[in-house]
C-alpha positions, 0 to 999 in steps of 0.5 A: 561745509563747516563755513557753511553750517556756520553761516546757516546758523547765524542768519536763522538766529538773526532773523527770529527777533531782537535777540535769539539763542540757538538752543532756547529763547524767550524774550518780549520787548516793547513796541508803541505807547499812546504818547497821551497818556490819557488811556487807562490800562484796563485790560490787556489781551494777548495772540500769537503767531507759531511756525513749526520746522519753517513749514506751517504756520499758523495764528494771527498777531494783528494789533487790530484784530486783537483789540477788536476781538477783546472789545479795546476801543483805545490802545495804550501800548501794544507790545511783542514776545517771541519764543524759539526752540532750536532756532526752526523748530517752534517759533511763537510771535505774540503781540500784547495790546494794553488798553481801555475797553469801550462801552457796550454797544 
């Protein structure tokens, strides 16, 4: 049973992100640069995705919905954080998108 509880826990911790604690984590970590760095970083706009105990869900963390919905014609960087408490009890997905936001249409 111990092999067990054992193996549960670290396939839950290895599955949350780039690294996880058991108890409590917090990290952010980069995700893709516009590699012409032609792009002015104006603005910068932030959405989530939460699960709660694995059983409901609930957010939307799309690079192009966040842009979209902050008026971010061209991206500069997009970029990730996640939050876990005690592994499945929360869990927080952010994607974090940088960029120049395009002229009232």
């Amino acid at each position: 049973m111990r092999k067990f509880i054992f193996l549960f826990l670290f396939v839950i911790n290895c599955a949350i992100g780039p690294t996880g604690g058991l108890l409590v984590s917090r990290t952010q970590f980069a995700g893709y640069a516009n590699p012409t760095n032609e792009v002015a970083s104006e603005v910068q706009a932030e959405d989530c995705i939460v699960n709660i105990l694995g059983l409901i869900s609930f957010g939307n963390a799309g690079a192009g919905e966040i842009a979209y919905k902050n008026k971010i014609k061209r991206i500069v960087t997009i970029d990730h954080s996640e939050t876990t408490v005690l592994s499945v009890l929360l869990m927080k997905y952010c994607t974090i998108v940088t960029g120049e936001r395009g002229g009232e249409e």
